[in-house]
MIZA-680801 format. One record per residue (C-alpha): x, y negated, z; residue in one letter. Coordinates in Angstrom, 1 decimal, always signed. Layout:
      u      v      w resn
      X      Y      Z    A
...
This chain:
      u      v      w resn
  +61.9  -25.2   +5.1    X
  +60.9  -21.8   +6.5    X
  +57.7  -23.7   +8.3    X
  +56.7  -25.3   +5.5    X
  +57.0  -22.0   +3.3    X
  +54.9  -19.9   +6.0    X
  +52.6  -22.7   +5.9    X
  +52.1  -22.7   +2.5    X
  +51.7  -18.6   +2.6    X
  +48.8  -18.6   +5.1    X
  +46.0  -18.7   +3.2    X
  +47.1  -16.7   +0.2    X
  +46.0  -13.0   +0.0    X
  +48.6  -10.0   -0.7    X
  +48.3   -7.8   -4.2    X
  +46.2   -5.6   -2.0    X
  +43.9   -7.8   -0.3    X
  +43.3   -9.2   -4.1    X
  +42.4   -5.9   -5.4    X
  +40.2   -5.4   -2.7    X
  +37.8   -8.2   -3.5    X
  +37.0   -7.2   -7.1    X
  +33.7   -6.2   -7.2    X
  +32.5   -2.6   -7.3    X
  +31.3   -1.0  -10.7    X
  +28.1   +0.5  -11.1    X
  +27.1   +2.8  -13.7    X
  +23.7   +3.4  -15.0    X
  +22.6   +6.4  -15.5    X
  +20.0   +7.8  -17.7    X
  +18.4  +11.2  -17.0    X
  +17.2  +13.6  -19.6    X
  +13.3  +14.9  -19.9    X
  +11.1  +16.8  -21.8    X
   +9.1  +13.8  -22.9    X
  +11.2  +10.7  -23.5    X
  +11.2  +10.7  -27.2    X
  +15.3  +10.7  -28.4    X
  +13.8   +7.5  -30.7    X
  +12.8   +5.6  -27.7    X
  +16.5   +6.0  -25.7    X
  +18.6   +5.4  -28.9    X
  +16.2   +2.3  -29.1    X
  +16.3   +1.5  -25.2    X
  +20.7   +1.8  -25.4    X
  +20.5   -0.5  -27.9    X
  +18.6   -3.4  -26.9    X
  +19.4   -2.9  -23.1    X
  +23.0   -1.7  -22.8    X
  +23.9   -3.3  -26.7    X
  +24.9   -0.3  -28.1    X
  +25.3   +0.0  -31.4    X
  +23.3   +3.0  -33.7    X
  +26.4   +5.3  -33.6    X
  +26.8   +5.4  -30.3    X
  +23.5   +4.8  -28.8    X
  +22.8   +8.5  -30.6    X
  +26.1   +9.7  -29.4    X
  +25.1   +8.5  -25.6    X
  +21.1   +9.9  -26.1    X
  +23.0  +13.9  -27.5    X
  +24.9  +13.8  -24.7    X
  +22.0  +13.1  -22.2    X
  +20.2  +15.6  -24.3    X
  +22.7  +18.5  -24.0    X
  +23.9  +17.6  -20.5    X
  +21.2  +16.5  -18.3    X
  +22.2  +12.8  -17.8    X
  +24.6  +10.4  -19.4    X
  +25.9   +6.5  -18.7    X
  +24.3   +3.5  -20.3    X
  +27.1   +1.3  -19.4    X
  +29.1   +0.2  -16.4    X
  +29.2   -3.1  -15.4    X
  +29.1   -4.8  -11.3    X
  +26.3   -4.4   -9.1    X
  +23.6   -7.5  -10.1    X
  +24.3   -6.6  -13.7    X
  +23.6   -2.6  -13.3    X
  +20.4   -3.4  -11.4    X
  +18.9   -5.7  -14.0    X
  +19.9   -3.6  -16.8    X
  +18.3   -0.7  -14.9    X
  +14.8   -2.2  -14.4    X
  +15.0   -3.8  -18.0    X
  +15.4   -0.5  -19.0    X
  +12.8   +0.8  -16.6    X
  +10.5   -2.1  -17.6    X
  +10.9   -0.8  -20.9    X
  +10.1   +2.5  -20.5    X
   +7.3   +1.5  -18.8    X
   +5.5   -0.3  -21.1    X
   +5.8   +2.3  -23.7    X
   +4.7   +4.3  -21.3    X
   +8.0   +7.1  -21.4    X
   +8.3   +8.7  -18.4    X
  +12.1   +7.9  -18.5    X
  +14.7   +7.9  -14.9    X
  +17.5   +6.1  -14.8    X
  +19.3   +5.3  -11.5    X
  +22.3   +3.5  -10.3    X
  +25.6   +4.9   -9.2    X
  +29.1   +3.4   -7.6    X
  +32.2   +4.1   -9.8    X
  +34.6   +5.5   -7.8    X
């Protein structure tokens, strides 16, 4: 019975191993500047990152007050479309807005 049962537990992974294969997070982060209207990044969080009002002003303060702030986390392919949606966006309504990608530790 041993065989079989070292058989049977070749092939599956330890708790570790398992934890290792989830995927990284990313956040997105969103810079503050002097001319990015607060309107257009409270508008941006919500369409882009589906944030409601409340907190799409809560995020844009603290971006205001502190230099930078998260969008939203998510893994990598989701972080990098969000962040050229959101660069898109900016884009076309010609805002001058940075935003950049960063591993979550």
């Amino acid at each position: 019975m041993t065989t079989n049962q070292s058989e049977k537990d070749e092939g599956l992974l330890t708790k570790n191993e398992a934890q290792n294969l989830k995927p990284s997070l990313y956040a997105v982060i969103i810079f503050n500047d002097n001319y990015t209207t607060m309107e257009f990044v409270v508008n941006m969080l919500m369409m882009i990152f589906d944030k409601d009002k409340t907190e799409a002003n809560f995020i844009m303060m603290h971006i205001h007050t502190k230099g930078e702030g998260i969008g939203g986390i998510y893994p990598y392919d989701i972080a990098e479309y969000k962040l050229q949606a959101a660069r898109d966006l900016a884009r076309e309504a010609k805002e001058p807005l940075v935003l950049e990608i960063r591993e979550v530790s």
